[in-house]
N, C-alpha and C positions, 0 to 999 in steps of 0.2 A: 504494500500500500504506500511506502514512502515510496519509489521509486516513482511507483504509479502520480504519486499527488507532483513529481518533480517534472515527471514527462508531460504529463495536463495540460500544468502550467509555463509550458515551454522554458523552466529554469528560472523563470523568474521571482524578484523576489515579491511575494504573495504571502499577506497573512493568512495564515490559517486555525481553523477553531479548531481545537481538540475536547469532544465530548465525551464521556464519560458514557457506555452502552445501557449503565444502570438507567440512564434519563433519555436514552434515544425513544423512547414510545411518544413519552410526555410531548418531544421536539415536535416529531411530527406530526403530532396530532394538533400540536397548536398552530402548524403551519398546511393542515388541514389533508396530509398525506398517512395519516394513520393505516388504513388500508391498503398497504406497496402491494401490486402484482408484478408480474415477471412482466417480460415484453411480449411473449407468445399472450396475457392475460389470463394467467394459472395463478393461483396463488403461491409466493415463495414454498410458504411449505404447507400443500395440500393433503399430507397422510395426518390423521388426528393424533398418531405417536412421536409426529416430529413435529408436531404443535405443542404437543403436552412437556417433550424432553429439554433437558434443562444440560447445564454443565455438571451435577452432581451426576446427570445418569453417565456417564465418560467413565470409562473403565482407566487402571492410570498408562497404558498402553495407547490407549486412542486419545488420552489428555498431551502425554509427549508430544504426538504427532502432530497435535494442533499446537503447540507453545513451538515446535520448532517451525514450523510451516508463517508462526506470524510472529518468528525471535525479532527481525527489524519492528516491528510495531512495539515490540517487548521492552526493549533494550530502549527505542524513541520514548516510552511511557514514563521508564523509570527516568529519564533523563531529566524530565518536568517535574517529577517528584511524585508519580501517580507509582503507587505500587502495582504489581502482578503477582499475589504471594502464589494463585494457585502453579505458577510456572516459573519459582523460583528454586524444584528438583530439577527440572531438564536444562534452565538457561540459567547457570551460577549467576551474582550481583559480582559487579566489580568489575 
Protein backbone atom coordinates (compact mmCIF):
# COMPACT_ATOMS: atom_id res chain seq x y z
CA UNK A 1 0.00 0.00 0.00
CA UNK A 2 2.83 2.56 0.52
CA UNK A 3 4.28 1.96 -2.66
CA UNK A 4 0.93 1.93 -4.12
CA UNK A 5 -0.03 5.52 -2.22
CA UNK A 6 3.66 6.65 -3.99
CA UNK A 7 2.92 5.58 -7.42
CA UNK A 8 -0.82 7.27 -7.40
CA UNK A 9 0.43 10.16 -6.46
CA UNK A 10 3.16 10.27 -9.11
CA UNK A 11 5.93 10.90 -6.02
CA UNK A 12 4.64 13.75 -5.01
CA UNK A 13 4.75 15.25 -2.05
CA UNK A 14 0.88 14.74 -0.93
CA UNK A 15 -0.51 14.65 2.45
CA UNK A 16 -1.92 11.93 3.49
CA UNK A 17 -4.47 10.60 6.28
CA UNK A 18 -3.69 7.69 8.08
CA UNK A 19 -6.84 6.19 9.69
CA UNK A 20 -7.00 3.84 12.11
CA UNK A 21 -9.54 0.59 10.60
CA UNK A 22 -11.11 0.52 14.11
CA UNK A 23 -13.17 3.89 12.62
CA UNK A 24 -13.06 3.17 8.92
CA UNK A 25 -17.08 2.05 9.02
CA UNK A 26 -17.94 5.32 11.15
CA UNK A 27 -15.76 7.36 7.93
CA UNK A 28 -17.64 6.15 5.57
CA UNK A 29 -20.76 6.03 6.47
CA UNK A 30 -20.44 9.63 7.30
CA UNK A 31 -19.33 10.30 3.90
CA UNK A 32 -22.25 8.35 2.96
CA UNK A 33 -20.20 5.12 1.31
CA UNK A 34 -21.14 2.79 4.17
CA UNK A 35 -22.35 0.13 1.80
CA UNK A 36 -18.76 -0.47 -0.67
CA UNK A 37 -19.58 -3.12 -3.52
CA UNK A 38 -16.86 -4.44 -5.71
CA UNK A 39 -16.91 -3.11 -9.26
CA UNK A 40 -18.41 -6.26 -10.90
CA UNK A 41 -21.51 -4.92 -7.89
CA UNK A 42 -21.13 -8.01 -5.56
CA UNK A 43 -20.62 -7.37 -2.22
CA UNK A 44 -16.96 -7.20 -0.98
CA UNK A 45 -17.78 -10.05 1.10
CA UNK A 46 -20.96 -11.81 0.08
CA UNK A 47 -20.45 -15.50 2.13
CA UNK A 48 -22.37 -14.78 5.66
CA UNK A 49 -18.85 -16.42 7.31
CA UNK A 50 -16.68 -14.00 5.85
CA UNK A 51 -19.14 -11.24 7.01
CA UNK A 52 -19.31 -12.66 10.55
CA UNK A 53 -15.17 -13.53 10.65
CA UNK A 54 -13.07 -11.33 12.45
CA UNK A 55 -9.08 -11.31 13.17
CA UNK A 56 -9.56 -13.43 16.37
CA UNK A 57 -10.84 -16.24 13.96
CA UNK A 58 -6.96 -16.27 12.20
CA UNK A 59 -5.21 -19.30 13.16
CA UNK A 60 -1.40 -17.90 14.06
CA UNK A 61 -0.21 -19.55 10.66
CA UNK A 62 -2.60 -17.51 8.54
CA UNK A 63 -2.01 -14.36 11.12
CA UNK A 64 1.81 -14.54 9.89
CA UNK A 65 0.92 -14.45 6.52
CA UNK A 66 -1.02 -11.55 6.74
CA UNK A 67 1.55 -9.26 9.05
CA UNK A 68 4.01 -10.37 6.53
CA UNK A 69 2.10 -9.68 3.30
CA UNK A 70 1.30 -6.00 4.97
CA UNK A 71 5.10 -5.62 7.05
CA UNK A 72 5.41 -2.02 4.96
CA UNK A 73 2.20 -0.88 6.36
CA UNK A 74 3.45 -2.41 9.79
CA UNK A 75 6.67 -1.07 10.04
CA UNK A 76 4.84 2.64 8.24
CA UNK A 77 2.24 2.35 11.51
CA UNK A 78 4.78 1.86 14.06
CA UNK A 79 6.80 4.76 12.72
CA UNK A 80 3.62 7.34 13.60
CA UNK A 81 3.47 5.68 16.85
CA UNK A 82 0.31 3.41 16.11
CA UNK A 83 1.02 0.07 17.49
CA UNK A 84 0.50 -3.53 15.60
CA UNK A 85 0.95 -5.64 18.92
CA UNK A 86 -1.12 -8.59 17.08
CA UNK A 87 2.10 -8.79 14.45
CA UNK A 88 4.63 -7.99 16.68
CA UNK A 89 5.71 -12.27 16.74
CA UNK A 90 6.39 -12.27 12.80
CA UNK A 91 7.69 -8.46 12.33
CA UNK A 92 10.21 -7.87 15.54
CA UNK A 93 10.19 -3.68 16.63
CA UNK A 94 13.37 -2.11 16.14
Amino acid sequence: QVLDLSFTTLYQDVPVAIISFKHIQAILDHFGSGHVKQRNGTEVRSDDVLKQMTVDDYDEETLRIVCEIYEMDVLMQRTIGLEVPRCDPFIPKG
